[in-house]
N, CA and C atoms as a LAMMPS dump frame, in Angstrom:
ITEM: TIMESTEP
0
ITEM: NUMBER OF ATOMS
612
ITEM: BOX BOUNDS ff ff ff
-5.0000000000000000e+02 5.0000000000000000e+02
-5.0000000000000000e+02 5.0000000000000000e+02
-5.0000000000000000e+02 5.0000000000000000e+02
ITEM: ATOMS id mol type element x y z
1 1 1 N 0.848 -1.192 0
2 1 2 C 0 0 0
3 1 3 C 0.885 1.243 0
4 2 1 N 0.344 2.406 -0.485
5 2 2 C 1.662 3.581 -1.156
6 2 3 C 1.251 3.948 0.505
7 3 1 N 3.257 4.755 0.854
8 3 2 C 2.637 5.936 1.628
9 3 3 C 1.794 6.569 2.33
10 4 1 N 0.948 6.633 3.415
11 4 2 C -0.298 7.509 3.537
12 4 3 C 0.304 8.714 4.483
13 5 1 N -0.284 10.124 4.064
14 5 2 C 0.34 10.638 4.838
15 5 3 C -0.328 11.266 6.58
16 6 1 N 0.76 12.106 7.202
17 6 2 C -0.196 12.442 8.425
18 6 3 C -1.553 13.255 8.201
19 7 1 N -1.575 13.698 7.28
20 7 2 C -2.961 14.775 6.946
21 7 3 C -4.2 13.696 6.699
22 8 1 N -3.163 12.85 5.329
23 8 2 C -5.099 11.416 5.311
24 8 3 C -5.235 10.392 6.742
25 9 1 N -3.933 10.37 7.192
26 9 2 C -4.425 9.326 8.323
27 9 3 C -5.289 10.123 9.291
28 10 1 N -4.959 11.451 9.846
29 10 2 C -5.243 11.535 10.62
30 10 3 C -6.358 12.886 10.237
31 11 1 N -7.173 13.336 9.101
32 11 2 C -7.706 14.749 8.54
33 11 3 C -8.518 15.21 9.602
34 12 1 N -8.63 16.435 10.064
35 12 2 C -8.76 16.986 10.732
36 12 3 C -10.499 17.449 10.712
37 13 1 N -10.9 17.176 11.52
38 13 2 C -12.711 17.384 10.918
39 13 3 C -13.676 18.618 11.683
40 14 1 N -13.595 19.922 10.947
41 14 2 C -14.077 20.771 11.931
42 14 3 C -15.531 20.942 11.583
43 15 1 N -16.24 21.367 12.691
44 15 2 C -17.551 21.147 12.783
45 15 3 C -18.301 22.322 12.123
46 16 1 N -19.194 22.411 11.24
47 16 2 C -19.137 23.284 10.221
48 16 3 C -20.532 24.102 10.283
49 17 1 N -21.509 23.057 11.526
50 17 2 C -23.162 23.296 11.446
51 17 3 C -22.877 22.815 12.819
52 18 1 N -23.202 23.377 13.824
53 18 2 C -23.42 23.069 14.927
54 18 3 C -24.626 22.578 15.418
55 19 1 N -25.222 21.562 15.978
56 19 2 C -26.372 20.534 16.467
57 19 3 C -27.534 21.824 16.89
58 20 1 N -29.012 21.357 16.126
59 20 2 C -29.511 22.372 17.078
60 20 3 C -29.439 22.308 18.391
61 21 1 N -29.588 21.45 18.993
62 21 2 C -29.958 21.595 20.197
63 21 3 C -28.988 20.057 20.964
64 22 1 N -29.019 20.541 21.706
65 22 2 C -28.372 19.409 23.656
66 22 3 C -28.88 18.149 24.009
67 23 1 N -27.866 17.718 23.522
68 23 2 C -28.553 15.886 24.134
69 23 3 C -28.951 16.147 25.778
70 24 1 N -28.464 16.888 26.762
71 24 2 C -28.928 17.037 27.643
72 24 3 C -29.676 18.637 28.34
73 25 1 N -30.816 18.632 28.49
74 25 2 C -31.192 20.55 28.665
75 25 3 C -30.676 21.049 30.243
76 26 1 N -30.515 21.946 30.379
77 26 2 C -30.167 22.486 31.594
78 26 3 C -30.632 22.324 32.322
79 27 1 N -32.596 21.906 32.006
80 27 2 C -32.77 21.535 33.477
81 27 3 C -32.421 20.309 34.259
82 28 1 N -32.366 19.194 33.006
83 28 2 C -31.601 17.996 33.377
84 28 3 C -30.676 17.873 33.981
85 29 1 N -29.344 18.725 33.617
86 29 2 C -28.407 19.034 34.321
87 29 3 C -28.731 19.725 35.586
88 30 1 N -29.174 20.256 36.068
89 30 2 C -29.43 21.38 37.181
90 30 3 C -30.274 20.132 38.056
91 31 1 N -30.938 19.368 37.607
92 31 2 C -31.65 18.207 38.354
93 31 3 C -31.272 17.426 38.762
94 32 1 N -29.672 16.828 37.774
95 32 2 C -28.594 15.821 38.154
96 32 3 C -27.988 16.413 39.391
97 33 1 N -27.729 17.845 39.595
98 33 2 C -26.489 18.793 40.1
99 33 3 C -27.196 18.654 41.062
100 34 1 N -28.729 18.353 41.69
101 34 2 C -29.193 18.625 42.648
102 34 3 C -29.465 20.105 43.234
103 35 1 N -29.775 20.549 42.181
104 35 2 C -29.999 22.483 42.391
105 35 3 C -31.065 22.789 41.866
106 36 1 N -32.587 23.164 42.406
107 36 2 C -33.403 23.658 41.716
108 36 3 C -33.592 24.788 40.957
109 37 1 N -33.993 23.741 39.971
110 37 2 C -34.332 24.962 38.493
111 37 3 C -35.14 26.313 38.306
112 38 1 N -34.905 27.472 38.287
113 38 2 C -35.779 28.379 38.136
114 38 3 C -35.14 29.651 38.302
115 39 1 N -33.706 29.614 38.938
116 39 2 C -32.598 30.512 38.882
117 39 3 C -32.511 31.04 37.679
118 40 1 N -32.334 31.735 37.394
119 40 2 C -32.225 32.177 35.461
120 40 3 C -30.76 32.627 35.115
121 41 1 N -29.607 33.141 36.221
122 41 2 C -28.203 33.143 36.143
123 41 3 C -27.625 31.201 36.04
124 42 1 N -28.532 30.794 36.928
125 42 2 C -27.787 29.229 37.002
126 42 3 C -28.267 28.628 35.953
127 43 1 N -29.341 28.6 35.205
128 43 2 C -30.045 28.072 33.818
129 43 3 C -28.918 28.101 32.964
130 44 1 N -28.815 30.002 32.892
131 44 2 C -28.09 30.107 31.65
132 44 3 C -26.48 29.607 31.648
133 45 1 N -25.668 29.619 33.365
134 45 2 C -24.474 28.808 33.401
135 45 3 C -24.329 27.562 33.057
136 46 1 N -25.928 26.759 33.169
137 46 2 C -25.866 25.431 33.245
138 46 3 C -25.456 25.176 31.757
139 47 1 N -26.438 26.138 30.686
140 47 2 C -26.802 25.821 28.965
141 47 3 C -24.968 26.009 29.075
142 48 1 N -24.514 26.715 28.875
143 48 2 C -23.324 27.111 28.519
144 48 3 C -22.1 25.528 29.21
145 49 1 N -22.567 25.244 30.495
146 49 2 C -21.863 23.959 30.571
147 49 3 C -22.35 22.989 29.737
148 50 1 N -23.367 22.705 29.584
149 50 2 C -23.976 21.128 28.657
150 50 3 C -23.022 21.613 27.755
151 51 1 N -23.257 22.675 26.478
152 51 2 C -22.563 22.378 25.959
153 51 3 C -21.326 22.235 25.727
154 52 1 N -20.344 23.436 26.505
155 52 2 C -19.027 22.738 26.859
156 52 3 C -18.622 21.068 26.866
157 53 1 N -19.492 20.679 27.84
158 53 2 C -19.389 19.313 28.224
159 53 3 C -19.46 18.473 27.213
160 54 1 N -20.819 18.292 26.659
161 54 2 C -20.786 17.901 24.642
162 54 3 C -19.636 17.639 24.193
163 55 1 N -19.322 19.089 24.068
164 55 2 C -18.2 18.888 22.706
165 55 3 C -16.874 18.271 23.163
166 56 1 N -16.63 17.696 24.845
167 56 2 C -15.67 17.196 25.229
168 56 3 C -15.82 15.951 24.835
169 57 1 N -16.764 15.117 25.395
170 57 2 C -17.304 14.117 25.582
171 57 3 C -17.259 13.416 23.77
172 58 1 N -17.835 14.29 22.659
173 58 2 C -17.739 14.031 21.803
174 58 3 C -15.982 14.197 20.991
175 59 1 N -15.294 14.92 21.729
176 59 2 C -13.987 14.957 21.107
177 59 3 C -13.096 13.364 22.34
178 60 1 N -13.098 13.203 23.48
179 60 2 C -12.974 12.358 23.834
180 60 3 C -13.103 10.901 23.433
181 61 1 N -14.693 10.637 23.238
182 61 2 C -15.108 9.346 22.968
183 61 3 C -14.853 9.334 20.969
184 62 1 N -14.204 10.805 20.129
185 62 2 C -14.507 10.4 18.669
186 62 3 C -15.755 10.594 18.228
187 63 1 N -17.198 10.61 18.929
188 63 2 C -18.127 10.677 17.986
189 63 3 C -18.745 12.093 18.214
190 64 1 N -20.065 11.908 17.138
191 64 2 C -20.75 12.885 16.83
192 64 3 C -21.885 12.641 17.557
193 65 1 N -22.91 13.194 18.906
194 65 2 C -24.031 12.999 19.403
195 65 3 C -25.248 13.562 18.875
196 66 1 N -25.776 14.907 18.776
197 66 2 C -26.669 15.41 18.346
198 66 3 C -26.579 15.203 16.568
199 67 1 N -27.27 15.462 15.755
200 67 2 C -26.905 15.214 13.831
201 67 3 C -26.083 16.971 13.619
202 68 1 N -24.958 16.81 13.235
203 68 2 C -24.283 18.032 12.904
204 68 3 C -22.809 17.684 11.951
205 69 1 N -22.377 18.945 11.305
206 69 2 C -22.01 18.953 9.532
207 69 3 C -20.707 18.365 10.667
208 70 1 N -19.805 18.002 9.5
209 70 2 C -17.943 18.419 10.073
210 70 3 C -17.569 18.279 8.693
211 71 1 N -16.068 19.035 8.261
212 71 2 C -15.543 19.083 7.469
213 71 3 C -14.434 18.616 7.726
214 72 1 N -13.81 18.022 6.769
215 72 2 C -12.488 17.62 6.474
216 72 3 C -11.713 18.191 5.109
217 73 1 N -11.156 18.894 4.956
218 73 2 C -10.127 19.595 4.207
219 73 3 C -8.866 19.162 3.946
220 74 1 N -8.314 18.444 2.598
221 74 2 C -7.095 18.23 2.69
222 74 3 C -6.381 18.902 1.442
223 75 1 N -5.359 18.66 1.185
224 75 2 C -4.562 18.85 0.098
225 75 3 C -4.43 18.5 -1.164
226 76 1 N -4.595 17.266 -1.388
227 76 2 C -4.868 16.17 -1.881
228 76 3 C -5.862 14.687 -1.252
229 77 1 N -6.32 13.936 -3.106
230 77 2 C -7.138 12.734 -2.45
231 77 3 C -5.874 11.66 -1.846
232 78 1 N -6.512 10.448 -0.74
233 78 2 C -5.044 9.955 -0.344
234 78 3 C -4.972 8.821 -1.768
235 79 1 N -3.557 8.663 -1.325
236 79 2 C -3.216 7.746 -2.161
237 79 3 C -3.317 6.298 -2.311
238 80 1 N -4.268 5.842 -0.97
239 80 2 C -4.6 4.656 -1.144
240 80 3 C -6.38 4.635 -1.337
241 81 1 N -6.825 3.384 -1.245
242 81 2 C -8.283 3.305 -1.957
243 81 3 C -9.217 3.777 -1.547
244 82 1 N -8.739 4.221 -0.059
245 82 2 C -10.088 4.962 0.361
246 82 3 C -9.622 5.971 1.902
247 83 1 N -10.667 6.662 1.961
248 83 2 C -9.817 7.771 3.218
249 83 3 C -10.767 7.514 4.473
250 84 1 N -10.359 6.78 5.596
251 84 2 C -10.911 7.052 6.79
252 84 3 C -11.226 8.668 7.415
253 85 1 N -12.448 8.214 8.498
254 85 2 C -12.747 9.544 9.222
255 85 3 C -12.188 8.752 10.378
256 86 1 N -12.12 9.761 11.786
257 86 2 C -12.212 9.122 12.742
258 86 3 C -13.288 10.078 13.833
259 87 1 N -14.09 10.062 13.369
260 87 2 C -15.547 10.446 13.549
261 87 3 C -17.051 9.093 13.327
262 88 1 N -18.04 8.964 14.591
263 88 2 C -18.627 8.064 14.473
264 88 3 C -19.84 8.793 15.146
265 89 1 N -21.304 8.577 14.869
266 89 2 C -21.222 7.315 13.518
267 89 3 C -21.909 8.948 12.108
268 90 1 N -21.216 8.362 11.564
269 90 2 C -21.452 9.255 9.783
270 90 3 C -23.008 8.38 9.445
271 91 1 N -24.064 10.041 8.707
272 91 2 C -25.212 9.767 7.887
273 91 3 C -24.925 9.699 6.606
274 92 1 N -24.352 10.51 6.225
275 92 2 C -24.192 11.148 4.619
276 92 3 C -22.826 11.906 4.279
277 93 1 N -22.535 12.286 3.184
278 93 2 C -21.104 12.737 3.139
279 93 3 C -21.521 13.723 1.693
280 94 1 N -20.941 14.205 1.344
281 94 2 C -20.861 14.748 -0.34
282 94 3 C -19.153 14.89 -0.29
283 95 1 N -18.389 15.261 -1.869
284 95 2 C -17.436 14.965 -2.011
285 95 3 C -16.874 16.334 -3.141
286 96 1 N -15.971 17.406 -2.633
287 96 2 C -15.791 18.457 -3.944
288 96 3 C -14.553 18.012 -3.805
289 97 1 N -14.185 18.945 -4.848
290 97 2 C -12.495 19.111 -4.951
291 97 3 C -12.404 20.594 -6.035
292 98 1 N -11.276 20.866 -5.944
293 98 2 C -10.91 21.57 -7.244
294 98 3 C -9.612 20.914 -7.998
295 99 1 N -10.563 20.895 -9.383
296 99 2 C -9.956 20.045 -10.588
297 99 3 C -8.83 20.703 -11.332
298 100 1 N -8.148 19.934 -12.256
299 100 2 C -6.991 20.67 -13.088
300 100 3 C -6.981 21.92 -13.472
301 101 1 N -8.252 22.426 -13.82
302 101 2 C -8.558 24.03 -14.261
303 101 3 C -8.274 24.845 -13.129
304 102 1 N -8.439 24.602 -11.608
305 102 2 C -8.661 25.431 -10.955
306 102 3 C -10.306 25.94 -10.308
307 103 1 N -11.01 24.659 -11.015
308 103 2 C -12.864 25.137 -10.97
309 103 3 C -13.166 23.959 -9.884
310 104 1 N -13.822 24.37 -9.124
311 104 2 C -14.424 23.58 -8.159
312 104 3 C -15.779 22.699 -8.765
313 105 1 N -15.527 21.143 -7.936
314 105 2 C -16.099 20.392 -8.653
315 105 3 C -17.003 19.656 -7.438
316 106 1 N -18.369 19.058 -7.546
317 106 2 C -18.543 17.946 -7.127
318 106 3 C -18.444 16.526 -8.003
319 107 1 N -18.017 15.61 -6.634
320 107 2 C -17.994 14.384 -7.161
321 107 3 C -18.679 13.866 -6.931
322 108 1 N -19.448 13.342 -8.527
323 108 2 C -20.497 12.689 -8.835
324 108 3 C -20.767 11.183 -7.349
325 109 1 N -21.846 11.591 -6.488
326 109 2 C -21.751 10.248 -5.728
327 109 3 C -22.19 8.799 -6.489
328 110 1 N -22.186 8.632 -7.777
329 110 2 C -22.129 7.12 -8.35
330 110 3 C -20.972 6.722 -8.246
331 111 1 N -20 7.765 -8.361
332 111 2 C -18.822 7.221 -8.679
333 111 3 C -17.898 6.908 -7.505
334 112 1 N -18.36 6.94 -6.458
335 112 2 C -17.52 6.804 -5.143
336 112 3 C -18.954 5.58 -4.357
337 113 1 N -17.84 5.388 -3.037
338 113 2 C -18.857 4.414 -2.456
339 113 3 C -18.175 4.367 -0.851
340 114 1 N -19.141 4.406 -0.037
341 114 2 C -19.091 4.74 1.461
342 114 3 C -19.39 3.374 2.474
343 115 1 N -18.564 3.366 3.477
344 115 2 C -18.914 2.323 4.375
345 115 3 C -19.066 3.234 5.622
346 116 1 N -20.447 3.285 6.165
347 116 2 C -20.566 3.643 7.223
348 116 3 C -20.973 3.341 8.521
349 117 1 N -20.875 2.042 8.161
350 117 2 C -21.518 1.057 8.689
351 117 3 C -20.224 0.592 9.476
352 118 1 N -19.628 0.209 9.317
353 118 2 C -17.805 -0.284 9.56
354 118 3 C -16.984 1.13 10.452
355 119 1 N -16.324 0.663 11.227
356 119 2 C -15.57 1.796 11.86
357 119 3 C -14.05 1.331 11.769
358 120 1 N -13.365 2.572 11.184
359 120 2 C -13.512 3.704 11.049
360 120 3 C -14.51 3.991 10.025
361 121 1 N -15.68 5.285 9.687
362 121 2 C -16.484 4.902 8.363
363 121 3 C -15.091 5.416 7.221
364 122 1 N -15.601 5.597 5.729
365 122 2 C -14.391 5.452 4.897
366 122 3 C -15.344 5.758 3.506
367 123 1 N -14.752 6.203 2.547
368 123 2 C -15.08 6.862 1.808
369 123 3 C -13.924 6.23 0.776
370 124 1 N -14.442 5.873 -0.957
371 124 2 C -13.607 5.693 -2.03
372 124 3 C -14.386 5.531 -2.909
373 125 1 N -13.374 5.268 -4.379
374 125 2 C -14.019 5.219 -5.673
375 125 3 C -14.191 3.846 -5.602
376 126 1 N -15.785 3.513 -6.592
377 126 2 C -16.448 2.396 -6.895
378 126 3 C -15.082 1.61 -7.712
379 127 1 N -15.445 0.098 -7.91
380 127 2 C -14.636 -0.489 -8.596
381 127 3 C -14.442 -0.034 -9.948
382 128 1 N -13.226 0.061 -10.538
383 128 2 C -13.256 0.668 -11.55
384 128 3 C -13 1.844 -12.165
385 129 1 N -13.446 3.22 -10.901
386 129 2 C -12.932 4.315 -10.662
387 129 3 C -11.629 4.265 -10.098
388 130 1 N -11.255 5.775 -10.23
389 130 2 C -9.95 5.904 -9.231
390 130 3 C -10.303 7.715 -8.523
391 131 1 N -9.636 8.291 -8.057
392 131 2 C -10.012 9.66 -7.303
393 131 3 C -9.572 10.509 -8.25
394 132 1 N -10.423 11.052 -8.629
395 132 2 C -10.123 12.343 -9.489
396 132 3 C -9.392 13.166 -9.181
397 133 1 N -8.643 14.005 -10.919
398 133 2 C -7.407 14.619 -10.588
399 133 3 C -8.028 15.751 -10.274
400 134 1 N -6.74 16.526 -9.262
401 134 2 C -6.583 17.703 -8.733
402 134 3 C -6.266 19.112 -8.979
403 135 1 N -6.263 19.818 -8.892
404 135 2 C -5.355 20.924 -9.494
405 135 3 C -4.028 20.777 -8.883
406 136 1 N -2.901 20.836 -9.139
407 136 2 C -1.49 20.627 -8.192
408 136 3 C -0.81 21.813 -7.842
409 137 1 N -0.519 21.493 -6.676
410 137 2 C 0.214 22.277 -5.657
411 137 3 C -0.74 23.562 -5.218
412 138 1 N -1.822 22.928 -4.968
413 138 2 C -2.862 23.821 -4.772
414 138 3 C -3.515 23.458 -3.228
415 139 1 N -3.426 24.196 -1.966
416 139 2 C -3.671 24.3 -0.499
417 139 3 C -4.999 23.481 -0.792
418 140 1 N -5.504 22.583 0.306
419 140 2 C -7.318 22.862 0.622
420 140 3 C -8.158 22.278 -0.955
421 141 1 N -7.282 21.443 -1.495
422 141 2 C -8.027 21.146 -2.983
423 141 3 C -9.421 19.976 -2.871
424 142 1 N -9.325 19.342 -1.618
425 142 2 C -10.243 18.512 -1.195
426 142 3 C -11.138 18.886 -0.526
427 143 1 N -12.322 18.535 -0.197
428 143 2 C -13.518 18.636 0.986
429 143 3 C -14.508 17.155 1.12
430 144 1 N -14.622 17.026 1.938
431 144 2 C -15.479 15.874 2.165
432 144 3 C -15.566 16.363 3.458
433 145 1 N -17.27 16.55 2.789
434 145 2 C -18.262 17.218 4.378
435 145 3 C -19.223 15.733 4.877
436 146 1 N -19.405 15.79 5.86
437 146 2 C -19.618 14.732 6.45
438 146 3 C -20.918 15.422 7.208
439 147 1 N -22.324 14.45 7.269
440 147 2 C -23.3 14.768 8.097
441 147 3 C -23.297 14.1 9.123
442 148 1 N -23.061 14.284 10.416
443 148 2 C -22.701 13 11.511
444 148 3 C -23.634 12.839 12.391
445 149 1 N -23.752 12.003 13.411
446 149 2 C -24.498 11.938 14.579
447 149 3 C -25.692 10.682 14.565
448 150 1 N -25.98 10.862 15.794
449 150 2 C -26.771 9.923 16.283
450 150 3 C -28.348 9.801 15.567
451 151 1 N -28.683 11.109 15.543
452 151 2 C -29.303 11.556 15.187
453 151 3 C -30.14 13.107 15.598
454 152 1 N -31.29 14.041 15.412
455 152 2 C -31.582 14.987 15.812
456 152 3 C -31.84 15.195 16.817
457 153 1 N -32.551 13.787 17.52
458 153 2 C -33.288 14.405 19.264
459 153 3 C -32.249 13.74 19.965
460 154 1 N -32.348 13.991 21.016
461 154 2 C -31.776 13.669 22.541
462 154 3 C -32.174 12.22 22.892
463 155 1 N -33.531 11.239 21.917
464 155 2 C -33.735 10.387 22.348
465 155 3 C -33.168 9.493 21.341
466 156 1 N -32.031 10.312 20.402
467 156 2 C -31.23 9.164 19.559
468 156 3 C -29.624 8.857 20.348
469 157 1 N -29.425 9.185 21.315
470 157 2 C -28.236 10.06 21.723
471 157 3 C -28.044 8.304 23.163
472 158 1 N -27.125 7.424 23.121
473 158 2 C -26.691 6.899 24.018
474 158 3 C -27.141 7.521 25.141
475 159 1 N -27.756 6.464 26.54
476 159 2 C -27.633 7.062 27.93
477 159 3 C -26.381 7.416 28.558
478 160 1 N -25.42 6.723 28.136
479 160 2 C -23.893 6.85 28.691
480 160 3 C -23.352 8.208 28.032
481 161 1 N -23.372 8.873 27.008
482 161 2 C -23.361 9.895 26.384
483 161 3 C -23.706 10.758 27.269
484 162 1 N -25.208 10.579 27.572
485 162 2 C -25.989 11.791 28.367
486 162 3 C -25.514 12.136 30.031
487 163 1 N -24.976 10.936 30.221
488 163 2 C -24.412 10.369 31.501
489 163 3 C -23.313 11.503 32.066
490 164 1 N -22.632 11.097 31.172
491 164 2 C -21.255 11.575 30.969
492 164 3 C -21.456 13.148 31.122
493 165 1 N -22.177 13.656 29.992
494 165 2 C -22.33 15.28 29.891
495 165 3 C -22.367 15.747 31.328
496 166 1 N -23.721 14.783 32.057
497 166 2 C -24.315 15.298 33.209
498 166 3 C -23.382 15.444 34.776
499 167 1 N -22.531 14.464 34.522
500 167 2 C -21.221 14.655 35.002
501 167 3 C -20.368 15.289 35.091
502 168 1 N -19.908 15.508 34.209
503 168 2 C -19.197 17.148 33.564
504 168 3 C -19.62 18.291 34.045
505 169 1 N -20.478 18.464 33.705
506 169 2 C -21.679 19.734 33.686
507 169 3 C -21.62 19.972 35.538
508 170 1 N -22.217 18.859 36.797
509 170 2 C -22.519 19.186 37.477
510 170 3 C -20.825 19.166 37.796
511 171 1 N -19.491 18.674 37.652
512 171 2 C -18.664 18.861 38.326
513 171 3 C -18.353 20.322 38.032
514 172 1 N -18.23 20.906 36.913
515 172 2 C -18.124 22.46 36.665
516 172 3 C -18.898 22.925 37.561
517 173 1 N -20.333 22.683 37.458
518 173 2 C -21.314 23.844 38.185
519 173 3 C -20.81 23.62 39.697
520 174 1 N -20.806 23.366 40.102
521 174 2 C -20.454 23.356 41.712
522 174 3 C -18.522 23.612 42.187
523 175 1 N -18.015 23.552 41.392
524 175 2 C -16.675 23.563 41.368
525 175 3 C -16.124 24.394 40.837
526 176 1 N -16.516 25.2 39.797
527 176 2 C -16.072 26.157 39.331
528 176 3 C -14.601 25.718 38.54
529 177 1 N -14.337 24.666 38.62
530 177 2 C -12.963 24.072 37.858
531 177 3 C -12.775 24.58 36.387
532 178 1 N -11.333 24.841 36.075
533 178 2 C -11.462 25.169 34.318
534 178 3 C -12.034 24.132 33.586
535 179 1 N -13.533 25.059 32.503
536 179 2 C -13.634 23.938 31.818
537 179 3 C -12.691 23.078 30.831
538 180 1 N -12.651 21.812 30.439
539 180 2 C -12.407 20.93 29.897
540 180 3 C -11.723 19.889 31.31
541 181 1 N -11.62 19.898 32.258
542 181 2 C -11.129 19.226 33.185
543 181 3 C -11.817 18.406 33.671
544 182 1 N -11.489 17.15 33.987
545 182 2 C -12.358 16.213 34.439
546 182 3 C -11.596 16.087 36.124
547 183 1 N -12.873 16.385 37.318
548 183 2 C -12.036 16.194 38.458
549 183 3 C -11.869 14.678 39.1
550 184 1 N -11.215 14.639 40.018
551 184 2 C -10.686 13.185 40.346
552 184 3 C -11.868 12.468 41.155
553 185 1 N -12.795 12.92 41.252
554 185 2 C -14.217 12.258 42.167
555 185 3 C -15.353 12.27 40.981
556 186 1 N -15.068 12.047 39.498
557 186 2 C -15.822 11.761 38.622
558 186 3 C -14.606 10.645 37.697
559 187 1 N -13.609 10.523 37.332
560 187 2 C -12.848 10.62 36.383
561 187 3 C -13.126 9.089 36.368
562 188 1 N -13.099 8.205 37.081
563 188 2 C -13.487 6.382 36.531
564 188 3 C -14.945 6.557 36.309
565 189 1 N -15.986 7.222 36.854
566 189 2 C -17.391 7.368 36.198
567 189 3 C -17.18 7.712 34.788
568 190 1 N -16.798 8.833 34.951
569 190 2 C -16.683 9.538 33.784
570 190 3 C -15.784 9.003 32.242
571 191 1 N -14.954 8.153 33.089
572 191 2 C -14.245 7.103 31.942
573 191 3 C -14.736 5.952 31.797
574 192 1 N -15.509 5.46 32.428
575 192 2 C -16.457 4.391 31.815
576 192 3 C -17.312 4.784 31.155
577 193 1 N -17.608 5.942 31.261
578 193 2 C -19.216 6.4 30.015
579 193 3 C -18.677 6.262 28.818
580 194 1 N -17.403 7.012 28.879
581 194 2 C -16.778 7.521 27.469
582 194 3 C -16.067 6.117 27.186
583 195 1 N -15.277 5.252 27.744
584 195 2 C -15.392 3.96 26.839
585 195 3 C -16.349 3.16 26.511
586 196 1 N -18.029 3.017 27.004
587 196 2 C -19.294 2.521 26.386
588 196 3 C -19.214 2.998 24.936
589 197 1 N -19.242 4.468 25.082
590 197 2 C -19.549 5.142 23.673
591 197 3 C -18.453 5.118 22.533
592 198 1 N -16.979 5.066 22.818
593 198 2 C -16.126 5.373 22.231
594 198 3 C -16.351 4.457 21.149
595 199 1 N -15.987 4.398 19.914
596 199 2 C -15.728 3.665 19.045
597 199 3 C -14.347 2.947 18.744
598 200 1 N -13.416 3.514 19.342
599 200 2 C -11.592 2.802 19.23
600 200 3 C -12.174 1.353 19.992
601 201 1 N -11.091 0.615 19.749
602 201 2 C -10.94 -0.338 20.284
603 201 3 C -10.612 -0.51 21.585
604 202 1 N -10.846 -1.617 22.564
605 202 2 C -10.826 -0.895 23.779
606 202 3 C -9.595 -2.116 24.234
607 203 1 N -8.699 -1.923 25.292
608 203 2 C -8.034 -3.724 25.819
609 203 3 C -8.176 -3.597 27.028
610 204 1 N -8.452 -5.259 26.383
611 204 2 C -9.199 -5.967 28.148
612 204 3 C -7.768 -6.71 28.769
């Protein structure tokens, strides 16, 4: 197999459409935290933790919870048959590039074919195809946008997912700790949620 480099192994996937809405709502959180709801300073600290917490939980465990875009941008297509995400679990994808001219193109989805079903999911040309040429030496000539997630509501969304957030969320709210920190009187809770959900492989 040719080469792959650090950009296809590892492409970088930024989130492009943010989820409408919180696998978990503030009052949930504020209910976990054991603090009654109706404060309207602690509501709005709480919204602002869920989602903090989210986007940890989802950069932690690899996946996508609520349905929301991510992009991946590279340089070039890779050079082997097909390009992993390491994002889970993928709905849909579309595929541009800019071609030899310099004109931005989509690629026709007959001509490519997706496993999303399989982790890592993965993206390539049908038998027969190969990845269309590029313009060369040209930054950012790729895109493959990715629609991800569980799905739209909160009731597509893992309990261990929601678990996890609610964890997070109440160790901030009462602790005031910098967010992204997980403190040491959650951190084996909190790491068992996120290996339920994770998609890597786990050793026993």
């Amino acid at each position: 197999m040719p080469s792959v480099s650090w950009q296809h192994r590892y492409p970088t996937l930024k989130v492009t459409s943010e989820p409408a809405s919180e696998p978990v709502t503030a009052a949930e959180a504020l209910f976990f935290a054991q603090h009654e709801a109706g404060d309207s300073d602690s509501t709005t600290l709480m919204t602002s933790l869920v989602k903090a917490a989210r986007r940890k939980v989802e950069r932690d465990a690899s996946v996508a919870l609520i349905t929301q875009t991510r992009t991946a941008v590279l340089d070039s297509f890779p050079p082997a048959d097909w390009q992993e995400f390491h994002v889970w679990p993928v709905q849909s994808a579309t595929v541009s590039y800019v071609d030899e001219n310099g004109d931005t193109q989509t690629w026709s989805s007959g001509l490519w074919q997706s496993d999303f079903q399989n982790i890592p999911p993965r993206i390539g040309p049908v038998d027969g195809e190969t990845w269309p040429d590029t313009a060369s030496n040209t930054f950012q000539a790729v895109t493959f946008t990715l629609v991800c997630g569980y799905g739209a509501s909160a009731s597509s969304v893992p309990e261990e997912a929601k678990l996890a957030i609610k964890l997070l969320a109440k160790e901030w709210f009462w602790n005031r700790c910098p967010t992204g920190e997980v403190g040491q009187n959650i951190q084996y809770a909190y790491g068992a949620m996120i290996d339920a959900i994770s998609w890597r492989p786990q050793v026993v």
